[in-house]
Steps between C-alpha positions, in 0.01 A plus 500: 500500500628853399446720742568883457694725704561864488585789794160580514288185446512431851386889614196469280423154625495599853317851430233297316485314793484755768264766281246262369296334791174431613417862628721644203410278166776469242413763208359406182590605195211667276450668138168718448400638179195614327386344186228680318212438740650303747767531769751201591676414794802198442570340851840270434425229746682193367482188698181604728189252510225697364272407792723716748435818263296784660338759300290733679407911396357712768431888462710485174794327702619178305671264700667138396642241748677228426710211643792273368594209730780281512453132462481296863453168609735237658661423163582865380880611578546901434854532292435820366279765659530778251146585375295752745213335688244593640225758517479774197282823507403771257320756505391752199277808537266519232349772353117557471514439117491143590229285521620258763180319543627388127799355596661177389763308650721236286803310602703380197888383495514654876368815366257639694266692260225777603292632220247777604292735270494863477199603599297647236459863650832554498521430100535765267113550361364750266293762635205730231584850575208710298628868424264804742359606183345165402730518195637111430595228722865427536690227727778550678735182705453523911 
């Protein structure tokens, strides 16, 4: 087995160690975009059972928990300890163009995926403006 060593390997091991527990959950990395009419959230999450996922939105507050555990039983022997375990938390304030009772959640390739609509009054929509005079009927983008 090839194991890796460097001057820091062992600093970042032991920070991931001491930063990430129980009352303060490893981080999770995220991407968020908007495409067209929908926003996206992309939760890496590789090698977490689904079922331990945790998706809940309250007062436009999105939060995701997760959990990664390492194998046990009386047959498993730990030689390498290097992937953080554990609890994860995120949490993304969302904006009220979102229609989070929309949401939807997929998990794909340890890719946590959240998929939520814009909500359609905060799409651009025409609006009739008709000129004081009663002159002709024009519209104009909101």
């Amino acid at each position: 087995m090839l194991m890796r060593t460097g001057p820091f390997r062992e600093i970042d091991r032991l920070a991931e160690q001491l930063f990430s527990t129980a009352t303060r959950p490893a981080v999770m990395h995220l991407d968020a975009y908007r495409d067209g009419d929908w926003f996206y959230a992309a939760f890496d999450l590789p090698g977490v059972d689904p079922d331990s996922i945790d998706c809940t939105v309250e007062r436009n507050v999105l939060t995701v928990r997760a959990q990664r555990r390492r194998p046990t039983g009386d047959t498993v022997e730990l030689v390498a300890a290097e992937r953080p375990m554990g609890t994860f938390s995120r949490q993304l304030f969302l904006g009220d163009t979102l229609d989070t009772d929309r949401l939807e959640a997929g998990y794909d390739n340890g890719v946590l995926t959240l998929r939520i609509p814009i909500a359609e009054r905060a799409k651009p929509r025409r609006i009739s403006v008709t000129a004081a005079n009663g002159n002709g009927r024009r519209e104009i983008n909101a």
